[in-house]
N, C-alpha and C positions, 0 to 999 in steps of 0.2 A: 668059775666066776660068772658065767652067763645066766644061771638060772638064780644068783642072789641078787640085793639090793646094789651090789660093787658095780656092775653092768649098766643099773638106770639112774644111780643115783651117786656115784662114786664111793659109798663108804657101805659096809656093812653090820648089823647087830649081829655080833657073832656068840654070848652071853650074856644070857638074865641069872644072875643067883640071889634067893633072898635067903636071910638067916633064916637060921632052922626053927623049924615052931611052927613059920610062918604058912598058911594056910592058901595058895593066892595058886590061882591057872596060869600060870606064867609058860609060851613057849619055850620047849628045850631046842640046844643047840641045830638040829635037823629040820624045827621046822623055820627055824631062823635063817638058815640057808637059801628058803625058798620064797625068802620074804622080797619082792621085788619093787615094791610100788611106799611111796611116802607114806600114804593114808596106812599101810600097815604098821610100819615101822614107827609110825606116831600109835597105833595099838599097841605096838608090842611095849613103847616106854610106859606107856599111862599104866600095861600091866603092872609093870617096875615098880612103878610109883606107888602103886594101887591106888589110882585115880587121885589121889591127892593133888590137888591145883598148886598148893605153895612151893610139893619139891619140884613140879613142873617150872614153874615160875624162877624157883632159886636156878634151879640148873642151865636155862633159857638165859639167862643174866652172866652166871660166868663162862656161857659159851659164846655169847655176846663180845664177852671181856677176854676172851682167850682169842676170839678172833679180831680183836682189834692188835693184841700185844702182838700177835703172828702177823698182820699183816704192817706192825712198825719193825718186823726185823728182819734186817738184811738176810741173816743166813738161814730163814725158815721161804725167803724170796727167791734164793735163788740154789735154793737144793730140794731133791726129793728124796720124801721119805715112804717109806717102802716097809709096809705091814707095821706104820705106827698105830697107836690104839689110844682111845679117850676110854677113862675108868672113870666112869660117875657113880658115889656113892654118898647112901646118906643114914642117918640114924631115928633107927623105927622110933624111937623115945623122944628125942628132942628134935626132929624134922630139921639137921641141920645135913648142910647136902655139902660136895667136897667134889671137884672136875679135877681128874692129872691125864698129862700127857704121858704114857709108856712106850717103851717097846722102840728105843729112838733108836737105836743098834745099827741099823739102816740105812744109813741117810748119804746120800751122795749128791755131789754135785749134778744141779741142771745138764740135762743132757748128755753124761755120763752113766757109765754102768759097766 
């Protein structure tokens, strides 16, 4: 975890996939690993996106909106979660974008383990 973004930044990009077809330099999983610094990992989304402002913008808005519901609820306050994941996805066709929380499996109370 020392040599990813988890170390500097608390989270890391661990996957980019686009649909198939799709044409785009997007880093694979390895060199995501070594992404440590924000300015990267703001590259590596906009690869995601393939620069498109509006999915930058939709997805900015419901993490916006995800981090408000999270910090009105008690049991995301006072438990940790342990190798949760945000899956952002969106549609090359109609640019509509979709944020879910996965991976809750985890989660234990503050300061337990």
């Amino acid at each position: 975890e020392t040599t990813s973004s988890t170390s500097t930044l608390g989270f890391r990009v661990d996957a980019i996939r686009l649909a198939d077809g799709v044409d785009a330099n997007c880093p694979d999983a390895q060199a995501l690993k070594k992404i440590t610094t924000e300015e990267r990992v703001g590259e590596a989304v906009l690869q995601y996106v393939q620069g498109r402002l509006v999915l930058l913008q939709s997805f900015l808005k419901s993490l916006l909106q995800l981090r408000t519901a999270l910090e009105a609820c008690d049991a995301f306050l006072t438990h940790a979660f342990i190798r949760t994941s945000l899956l952002l996805i969106y549609s090359d066709a109609t640019n509509n974008t979709s944020l879910h929380m996965i991976d809750l499996s985890r989660a234990y109370p503050a300061g337990c383990r």
